[in-house]
C-alpha positions in Angstrom: 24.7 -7.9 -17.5 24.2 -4.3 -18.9 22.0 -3.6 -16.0 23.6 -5.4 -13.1 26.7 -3.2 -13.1 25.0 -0.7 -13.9 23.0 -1.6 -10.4 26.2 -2.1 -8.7 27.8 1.0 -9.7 24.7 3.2 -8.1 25.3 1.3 -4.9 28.6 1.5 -4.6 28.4 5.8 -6.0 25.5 6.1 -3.0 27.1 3.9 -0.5 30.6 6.6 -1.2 28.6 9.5 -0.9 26.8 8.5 2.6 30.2 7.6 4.2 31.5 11.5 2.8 28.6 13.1 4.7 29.3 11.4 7.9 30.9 13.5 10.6 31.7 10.6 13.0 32.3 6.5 12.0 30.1 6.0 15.5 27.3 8.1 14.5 26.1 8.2 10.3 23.2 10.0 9.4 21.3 7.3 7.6 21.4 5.5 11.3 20.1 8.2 13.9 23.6 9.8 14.1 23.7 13.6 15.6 21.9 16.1 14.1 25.1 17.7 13.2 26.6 15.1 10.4 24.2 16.0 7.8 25.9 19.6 7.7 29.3 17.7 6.8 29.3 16.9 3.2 29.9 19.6 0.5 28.2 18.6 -2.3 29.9 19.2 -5.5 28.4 22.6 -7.5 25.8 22.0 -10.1 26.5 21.2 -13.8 25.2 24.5 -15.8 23.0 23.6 -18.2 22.9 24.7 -21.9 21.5 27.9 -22.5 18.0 28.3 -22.8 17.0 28.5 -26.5 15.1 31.3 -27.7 11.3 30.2 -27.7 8.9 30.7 -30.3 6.5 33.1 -30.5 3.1 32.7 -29.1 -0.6 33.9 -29.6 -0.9 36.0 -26.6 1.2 38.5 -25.3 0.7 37.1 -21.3 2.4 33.9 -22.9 5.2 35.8 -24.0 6.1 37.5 -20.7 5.3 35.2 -18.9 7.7 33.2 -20.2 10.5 35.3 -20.7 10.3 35.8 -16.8 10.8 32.2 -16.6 13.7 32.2 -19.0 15.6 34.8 -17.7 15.2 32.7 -14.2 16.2 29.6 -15.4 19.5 31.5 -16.9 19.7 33.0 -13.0 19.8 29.7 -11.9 22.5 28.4 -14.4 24.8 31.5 -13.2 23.6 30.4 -9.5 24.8 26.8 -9.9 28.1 26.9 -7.9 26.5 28.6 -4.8 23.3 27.0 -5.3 24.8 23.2 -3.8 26.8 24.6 -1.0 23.5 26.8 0.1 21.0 24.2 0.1 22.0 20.6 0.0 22.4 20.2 3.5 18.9 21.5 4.0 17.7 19.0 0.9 19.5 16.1 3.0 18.5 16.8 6.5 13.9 17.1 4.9 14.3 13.7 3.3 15.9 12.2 6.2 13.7 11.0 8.4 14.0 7.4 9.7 10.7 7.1 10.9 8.9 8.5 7.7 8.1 6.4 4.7 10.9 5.5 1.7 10.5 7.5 -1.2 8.9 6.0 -3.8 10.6 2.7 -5.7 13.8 3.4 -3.0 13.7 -0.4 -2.5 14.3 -1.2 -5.3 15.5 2.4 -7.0 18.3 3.2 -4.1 19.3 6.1 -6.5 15.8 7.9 -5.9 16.3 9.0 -2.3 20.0 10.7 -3.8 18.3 12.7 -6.2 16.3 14.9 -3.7 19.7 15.7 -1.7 22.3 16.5 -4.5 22.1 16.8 -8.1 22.8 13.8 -10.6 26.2 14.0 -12.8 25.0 15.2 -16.2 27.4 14.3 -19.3 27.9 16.8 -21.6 28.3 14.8 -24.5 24.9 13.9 -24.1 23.2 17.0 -22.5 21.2 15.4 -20.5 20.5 12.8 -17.4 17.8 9.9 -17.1 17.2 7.5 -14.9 14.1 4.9 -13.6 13.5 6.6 -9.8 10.2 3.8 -9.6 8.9 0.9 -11.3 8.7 2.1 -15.1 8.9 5.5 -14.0 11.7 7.9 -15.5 12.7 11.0 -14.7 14.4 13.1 -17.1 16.9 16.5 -16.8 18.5 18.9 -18.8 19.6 22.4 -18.9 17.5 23.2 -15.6 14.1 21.5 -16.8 12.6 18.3 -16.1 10.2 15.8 -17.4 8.6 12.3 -16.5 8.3 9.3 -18.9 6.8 5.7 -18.4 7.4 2.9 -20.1 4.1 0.4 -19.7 4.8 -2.6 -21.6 2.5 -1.4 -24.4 3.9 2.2 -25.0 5.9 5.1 -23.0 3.7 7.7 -21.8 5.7 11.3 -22.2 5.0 14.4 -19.8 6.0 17.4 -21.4 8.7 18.5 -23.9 10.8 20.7 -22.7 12.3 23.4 -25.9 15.7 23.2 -23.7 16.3 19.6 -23.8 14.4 18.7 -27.7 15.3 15.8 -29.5 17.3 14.7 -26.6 14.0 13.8 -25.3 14.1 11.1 -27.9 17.5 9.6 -27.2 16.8 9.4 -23.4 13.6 7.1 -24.4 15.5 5.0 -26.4 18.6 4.5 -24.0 16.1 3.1 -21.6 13.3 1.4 -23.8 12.5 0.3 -27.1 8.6 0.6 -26.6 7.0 3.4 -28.9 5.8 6.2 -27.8 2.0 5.9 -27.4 0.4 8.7 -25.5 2.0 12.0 -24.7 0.3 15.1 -21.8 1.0 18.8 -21.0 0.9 19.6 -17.6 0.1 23.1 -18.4 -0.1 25.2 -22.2 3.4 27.1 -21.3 5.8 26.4 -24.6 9.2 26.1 -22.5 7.7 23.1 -21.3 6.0 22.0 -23.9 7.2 23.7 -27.0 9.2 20.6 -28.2 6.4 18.1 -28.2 5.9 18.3 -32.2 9.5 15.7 -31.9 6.7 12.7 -31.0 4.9 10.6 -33.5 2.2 11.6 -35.1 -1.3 10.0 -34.5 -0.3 9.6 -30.5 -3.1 10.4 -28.2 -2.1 14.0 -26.6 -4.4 14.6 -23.2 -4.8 18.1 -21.3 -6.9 20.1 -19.6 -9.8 22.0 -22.1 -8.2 24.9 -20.9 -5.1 25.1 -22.9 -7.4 24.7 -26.1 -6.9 28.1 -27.8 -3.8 28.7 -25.3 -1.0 26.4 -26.7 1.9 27.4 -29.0 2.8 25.8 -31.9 3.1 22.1 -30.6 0.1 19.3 -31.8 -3.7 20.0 -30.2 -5.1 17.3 -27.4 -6.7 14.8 -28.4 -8.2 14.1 -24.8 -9.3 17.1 -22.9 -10.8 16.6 -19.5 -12.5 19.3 -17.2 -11.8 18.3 -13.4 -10.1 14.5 -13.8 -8.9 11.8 -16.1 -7.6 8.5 -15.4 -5.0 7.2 -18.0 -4.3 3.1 -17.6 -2.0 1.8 -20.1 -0.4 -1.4 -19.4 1.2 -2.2 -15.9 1.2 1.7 -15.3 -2.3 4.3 -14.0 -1.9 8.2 -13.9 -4.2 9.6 -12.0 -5.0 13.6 -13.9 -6.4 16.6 -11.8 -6.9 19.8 -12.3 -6.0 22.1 -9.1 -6.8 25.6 -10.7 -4.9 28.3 -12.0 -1.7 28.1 -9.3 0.7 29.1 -12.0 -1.6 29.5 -15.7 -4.6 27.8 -17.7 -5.3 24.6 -16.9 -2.3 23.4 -14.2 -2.8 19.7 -13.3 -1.3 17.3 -11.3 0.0 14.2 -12.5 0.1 11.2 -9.8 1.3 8.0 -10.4 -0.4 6.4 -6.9 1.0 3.0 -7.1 4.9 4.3 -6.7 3.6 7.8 -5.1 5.0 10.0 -7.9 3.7 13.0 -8.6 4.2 16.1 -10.8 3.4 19.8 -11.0 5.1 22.2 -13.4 5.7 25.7 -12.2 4.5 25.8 -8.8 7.6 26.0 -6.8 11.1 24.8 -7.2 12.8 22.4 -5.0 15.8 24.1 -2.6 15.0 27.3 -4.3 13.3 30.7 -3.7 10.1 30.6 -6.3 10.7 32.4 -9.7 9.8 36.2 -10.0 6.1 36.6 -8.7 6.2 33.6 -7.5 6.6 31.9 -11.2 4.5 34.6 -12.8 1.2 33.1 -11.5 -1.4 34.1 -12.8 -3.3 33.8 -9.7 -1.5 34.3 -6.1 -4.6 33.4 -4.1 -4.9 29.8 -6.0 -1.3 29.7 -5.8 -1.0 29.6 -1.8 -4.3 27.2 -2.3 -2.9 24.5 -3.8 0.1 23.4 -1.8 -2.8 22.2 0.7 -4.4 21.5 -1.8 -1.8 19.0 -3.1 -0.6 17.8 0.6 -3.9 17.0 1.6 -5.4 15.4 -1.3 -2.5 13.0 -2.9 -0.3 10.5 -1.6 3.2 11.0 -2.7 7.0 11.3 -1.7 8.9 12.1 -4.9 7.8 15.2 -6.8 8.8 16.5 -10.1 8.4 20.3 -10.4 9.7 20.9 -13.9 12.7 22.8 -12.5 16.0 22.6 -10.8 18.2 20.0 -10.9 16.8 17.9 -8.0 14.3 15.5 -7.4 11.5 17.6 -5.1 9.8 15.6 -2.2 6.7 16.4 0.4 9.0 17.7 2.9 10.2 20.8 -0.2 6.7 21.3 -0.8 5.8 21.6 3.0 9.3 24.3 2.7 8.0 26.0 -0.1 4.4 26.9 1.8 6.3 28.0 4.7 8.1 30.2 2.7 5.3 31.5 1.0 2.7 31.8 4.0 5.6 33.7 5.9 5.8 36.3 3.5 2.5 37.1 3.1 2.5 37.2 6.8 5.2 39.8 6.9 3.7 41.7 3.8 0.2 41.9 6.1 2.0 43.4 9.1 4.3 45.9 7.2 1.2 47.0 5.6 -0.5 47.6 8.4 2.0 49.2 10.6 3.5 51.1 7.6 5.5 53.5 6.1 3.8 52.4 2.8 6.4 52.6 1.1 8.6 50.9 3.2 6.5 47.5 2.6 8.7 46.0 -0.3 11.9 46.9 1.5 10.6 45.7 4.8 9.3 42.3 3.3 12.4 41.6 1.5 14.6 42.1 4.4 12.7 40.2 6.9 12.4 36.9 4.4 16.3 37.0 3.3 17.0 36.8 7.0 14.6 34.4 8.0 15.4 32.4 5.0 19.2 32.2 4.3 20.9 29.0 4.4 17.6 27.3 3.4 16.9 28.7 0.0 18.9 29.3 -2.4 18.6 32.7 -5.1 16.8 34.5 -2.5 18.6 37.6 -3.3 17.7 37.4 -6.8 14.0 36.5 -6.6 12.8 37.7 -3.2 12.1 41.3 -4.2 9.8 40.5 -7.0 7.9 38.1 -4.7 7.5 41.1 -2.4 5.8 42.9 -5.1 3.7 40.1 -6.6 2.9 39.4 -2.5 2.0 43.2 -1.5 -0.3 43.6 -5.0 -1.9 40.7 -3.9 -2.7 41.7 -0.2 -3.6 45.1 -1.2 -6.2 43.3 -3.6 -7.8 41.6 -0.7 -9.1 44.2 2.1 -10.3 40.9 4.0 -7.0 39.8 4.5 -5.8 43.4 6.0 -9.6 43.3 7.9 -8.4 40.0 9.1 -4.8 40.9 10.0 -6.0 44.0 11.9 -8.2 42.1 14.0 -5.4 39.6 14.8 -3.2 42.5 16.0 -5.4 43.8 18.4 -6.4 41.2 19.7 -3.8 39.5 20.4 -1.7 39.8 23.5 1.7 41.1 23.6 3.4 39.0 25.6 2.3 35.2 26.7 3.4 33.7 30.4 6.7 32.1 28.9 8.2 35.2 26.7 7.3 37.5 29.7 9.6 34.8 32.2 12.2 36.1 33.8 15.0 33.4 33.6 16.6 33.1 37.0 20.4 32.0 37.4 20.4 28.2 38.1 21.9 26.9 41.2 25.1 24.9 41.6 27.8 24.1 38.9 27.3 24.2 35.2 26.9 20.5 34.1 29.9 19.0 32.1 29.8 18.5 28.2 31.9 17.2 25.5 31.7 20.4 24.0 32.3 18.9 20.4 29.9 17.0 18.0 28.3 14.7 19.1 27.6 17.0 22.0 26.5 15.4 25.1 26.8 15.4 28.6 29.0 14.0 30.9 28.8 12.2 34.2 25.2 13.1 34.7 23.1 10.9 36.9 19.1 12.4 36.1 16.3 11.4 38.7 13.9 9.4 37.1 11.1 11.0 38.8 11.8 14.3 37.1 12.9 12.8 33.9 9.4 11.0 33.6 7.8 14.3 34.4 10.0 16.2 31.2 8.8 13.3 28.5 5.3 13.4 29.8 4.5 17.3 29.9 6.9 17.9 26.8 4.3 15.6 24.6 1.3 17.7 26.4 1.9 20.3 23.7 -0.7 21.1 21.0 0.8 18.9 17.6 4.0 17.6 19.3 4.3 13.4 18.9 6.7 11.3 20.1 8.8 9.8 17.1 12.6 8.3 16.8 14.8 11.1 16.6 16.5 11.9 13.1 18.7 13.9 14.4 20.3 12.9 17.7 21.9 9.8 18.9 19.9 6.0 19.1 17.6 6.5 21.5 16.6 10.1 22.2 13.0 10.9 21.6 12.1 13.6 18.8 9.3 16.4 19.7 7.8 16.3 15.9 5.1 19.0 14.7 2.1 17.0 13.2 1.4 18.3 9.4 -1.9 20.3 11.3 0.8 22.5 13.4 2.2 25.6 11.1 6.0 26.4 11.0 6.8 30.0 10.5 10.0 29.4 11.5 11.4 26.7 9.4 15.0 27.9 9.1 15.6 26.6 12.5 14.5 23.0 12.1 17.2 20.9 10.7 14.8 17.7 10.1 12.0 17.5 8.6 9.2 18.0 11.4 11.1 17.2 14.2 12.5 20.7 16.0 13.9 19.3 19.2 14.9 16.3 20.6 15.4 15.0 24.3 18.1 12.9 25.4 18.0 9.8 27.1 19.7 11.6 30.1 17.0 14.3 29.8 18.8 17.1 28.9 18.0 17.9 25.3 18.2 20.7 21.9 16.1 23.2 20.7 16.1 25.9 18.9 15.6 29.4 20.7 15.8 33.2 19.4 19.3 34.2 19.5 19.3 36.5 22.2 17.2 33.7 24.8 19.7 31.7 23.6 22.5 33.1 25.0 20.8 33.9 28.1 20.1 30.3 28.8 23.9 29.5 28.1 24.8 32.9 31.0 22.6 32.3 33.7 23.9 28.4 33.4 20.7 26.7 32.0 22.3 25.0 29.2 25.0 26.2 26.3 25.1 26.9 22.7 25.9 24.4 20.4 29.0 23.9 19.4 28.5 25.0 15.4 26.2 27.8 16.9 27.5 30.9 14.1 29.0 28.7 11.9 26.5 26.5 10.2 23.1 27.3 8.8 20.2 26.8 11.4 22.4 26.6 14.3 22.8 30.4 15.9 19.9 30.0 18.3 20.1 26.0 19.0 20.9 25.5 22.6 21.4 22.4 24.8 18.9 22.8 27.6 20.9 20.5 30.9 19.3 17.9 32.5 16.5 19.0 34.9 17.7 17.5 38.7 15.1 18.9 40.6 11.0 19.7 39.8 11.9 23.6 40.5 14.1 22.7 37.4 11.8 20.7 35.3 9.8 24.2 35.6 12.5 26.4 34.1 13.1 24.0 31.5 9.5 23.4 30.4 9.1 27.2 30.1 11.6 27.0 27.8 10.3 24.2 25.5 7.4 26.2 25.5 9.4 29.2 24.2 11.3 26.9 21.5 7.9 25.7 20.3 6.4 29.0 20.0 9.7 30.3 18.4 9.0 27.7 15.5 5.4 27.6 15.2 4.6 31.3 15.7 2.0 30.5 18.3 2.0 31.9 22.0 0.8 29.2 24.0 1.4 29.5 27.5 3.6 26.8 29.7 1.0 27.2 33.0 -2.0 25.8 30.4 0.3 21.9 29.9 0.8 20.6 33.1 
């Protein structure tokens, strides 16, 4: 009975919290509704968490810093928490909602799951901590700004990690849920914050980790089962699949996947909504850092991911954010190098990724100048990078067919809007000649499929980016992938640089939309009007071509997709 109103009380929570984000009753988010509602809700701010505990000491002195870097983040974060929801959790629920993409894992049967990506769980304070099943036997556990993963398998629970900050709380979640014994236990990585607690287990449990932590752990028990590229753990009903990906963060990082409910878990390599810890979690190793996240996306199936920090549930669509993030700054810290002053780099690379990045991340102002430094020591390490950069620069060309086109002023009246959200036109009667012309040549371009809009009203078409097409724009996107949509009168929204932007809206090829400087992602998004003639279709290809190149950082070239 227990469980049944504990069932109905989820649905009925979720079900209240997807009619709060809805702008309009005739267009929800969950169904297709305008790209706009999923900027409605305010989420409530994050519970802080309990103060980190001081950790104990450790054998080498890189342990010790490297963890006090991570504890004076987490503390960042905890002073963060009121700002941090209202920053981010519209970009959390616009990644994960994509109608045409998969369910997370267990959302069938789990409705919660999906929830848990967008906005943080309630944690009591009585108890300290939050735990709940987010797939079949799978538990995800939270406290104090750390997180951890427990199965039960019908034999035994399997227990990832301990964190120091949540302790013997660990225990009491296991036993709300189960009362199975605790049978085998693994450490992601040898770092005590997230493992320092694990001596609270039984002793005589089978303890599995990389054979790189040997001689690298703190005071917590030894493995038992070491492993040197993989390990497959089948206990029961559940299977974890064990890798090692390198040294992204420290000694011997693995992933653990659960395939069957596509789970996974990485500690420490980036941090859901958030701008990565100082030097990008104090890796120990930048270049294997940037690595894995392809590493990861192209080698495991998952959609829920639990990165050991933060107080949401991470998904593919966070990581994909996070390499964006991270590949844009290097980027930046390339060019400033090599167009200089030298000593401008830092300054330069910090200013160019807290504009590029605001109202996406959250604690970029905090982190984003130590990940300037950790970046620019890195490239400076690497003279084939620079080589590589150089090369790029001069031979690229300055300005491609479509940023060099001079916009002309457009004919006739300015076509009639509703000027509010949902913002369409009015009264427009397209020629279906030209209209078939726009869908056909639109999908010409390189990465660009033809998918349901997220974002738009039922039945406009989405222009998604392929996970083979970059984005070193990604602040402009507001779903997932998908960076504009067509209408099914033709006319249609993308995202432009500012200034374009406002050009398209004077010389009366389209207008801004209407939460253009008010909302996060919206300054440069433009309705382009419904192309009447071919001489039209023209202009408003060009500019497709623009958007795309705007998002992607390429500089392909309308005249080569007709």
């Amino acid at each position: 009975m227990f469980k049944w109103l504990k069932t109905i009380m989820i649905l009925f929570g979720i079900a209240t919290f997807m009619l709060a984000c809805s702008t309009t009753p005739e267009a929800p988010v969950a169904t297709g509704g305008e790209e706009e509602a999923a900027y409605d809700s305010e989420y409530p701010a994050e519970e802080e968490g309990a103060a980190v505990v001081e950790e104990e000491s450790y054998d080498s002195d890189y342990a010790e810093e490297t963890e006090a870097v991570e504890a004076e983040a987490v503390e960042e974060d905890e002073a963060y928490d009121p700002n941090y929801s209202q920053e981010t959790e519209s970009m959390n629920a616009e990644i994960v909602s994509s109608a045409d993409s998969e369910p997370a894992a267990g959302s069938g049967d789990f409705p919660q799951t999906l929830a848990y990506s967008q906005q943080p769980p309630a944690v009591d304070p009585a108890k300290g901590y939050f735990v709940d099943e987010i797939a079949d036997g799978i538990y995800w556990l939270m406290g104090s700004q750390y997180q951890a993963m427990f199965l039960t398998t019908g034999e035994g629970v399997i227990v990832i990690d301990a964190p120091q900050p949540i302790g013997e709380s660990y225990l009491a979640a296991i036993r709300e849920v189960t009362d199975e014994p605790i049978t085998h236990q693994i450490y992601s990585h040898s770092h005590g914050d997230h493992i320092g607690a694990a001596g609270i287990f039984p002793q005589g449990i089978e303890v599995i980790a990389h054979q790189n932590v040997v001689g690298q752990l703190p005071n917590v028990p030894n493995p038992t089962i070491t492993f040197e590229d993989s390990y497959t753990l089948e206990v029961g009903n559940q299977l974890l699949e064990l890798s090692y990906v390198g040294t992204p963060h420290s000694v011997g990082d693995i992933v653990i996947h659960a395939p069957r409910q596509k789970v996974l878990m990485i500690v420490d390599l980036f941090h859901p909504g958030s701008a990565p810890f100082g030097g990008f979690g104090a890796t120990i190793d930048l270049g294997a850092h940037l690595q894995a996240h392809d590493v990861i996306l192209e080698n495991f199936d998952f959609d829920l991911l639990i990165a050991g920090h933060t107080q949401i549930l991470g998904t593919r669509a966070h990581l994909e954010t996070n390499k964006a993030f991270t590949l844009s700054m290097l980027d930046l810290v390339k060019q400033a190098i090599l167009t200089g002053p030298e000593d401008q780099v830092i300054q330069t690379c910090f200013d160019g990724t807290v504009e590029q990045w605001t109202g996406v991340l959250a604690n970029l102002e905090n982190r984003v100048a130590a990940n300037c430094q950790a970046m620019t020591n890195y490239v400076l390490s690497q003279p084939a990078l620079l080589e590589e950069a150089s090369t790029e620069q001069t031979g690229a060309t300055t300005m491609t067919d479509s940023l060099n086109f001079s916009l002309p002023e457009r004919s006739g009246s300015r076509q009639r809007t509703s000027g509010i959200v949902p913002h369409v036109q009015i009264g427009i009667n397209p020629d279906t000649a030209v209209n078939d012309e726009l869908f056909r040549r639109a999908y010409l371009l390189p990465g660009v499929e033809d998918r349901p809009t997220t974002v738009s009203l039922p039945g406009g078409r989405g222009m998604w980016l392929t996970d083979e097409v970059a984005v070193t724009n990604p602040g402009v996107i507001l779903s997932g992938r998908e960076f504009a949509h067509i209408h099914t009168d033709g006319s249609l929204h993308a995202p432009l640089p500012v200034d374009r932007a406002l050009e398209v809206a004077e010389k009366g090829w389209g207008e801004m939309h209407p939460w253009s400087g008010e909302r996060p992602g919206f300054d440069g998004f433009v309705m382009l009007y419904t192309p009447v003639t071919m001489d039209e279709l023209e202009v408003t290809f060009q500019l497709i071509v623009e958007s795309y190149n705007h998002v992607t950082g390429q500089t392909i070239q309308a005249s080569d997709y007709k």
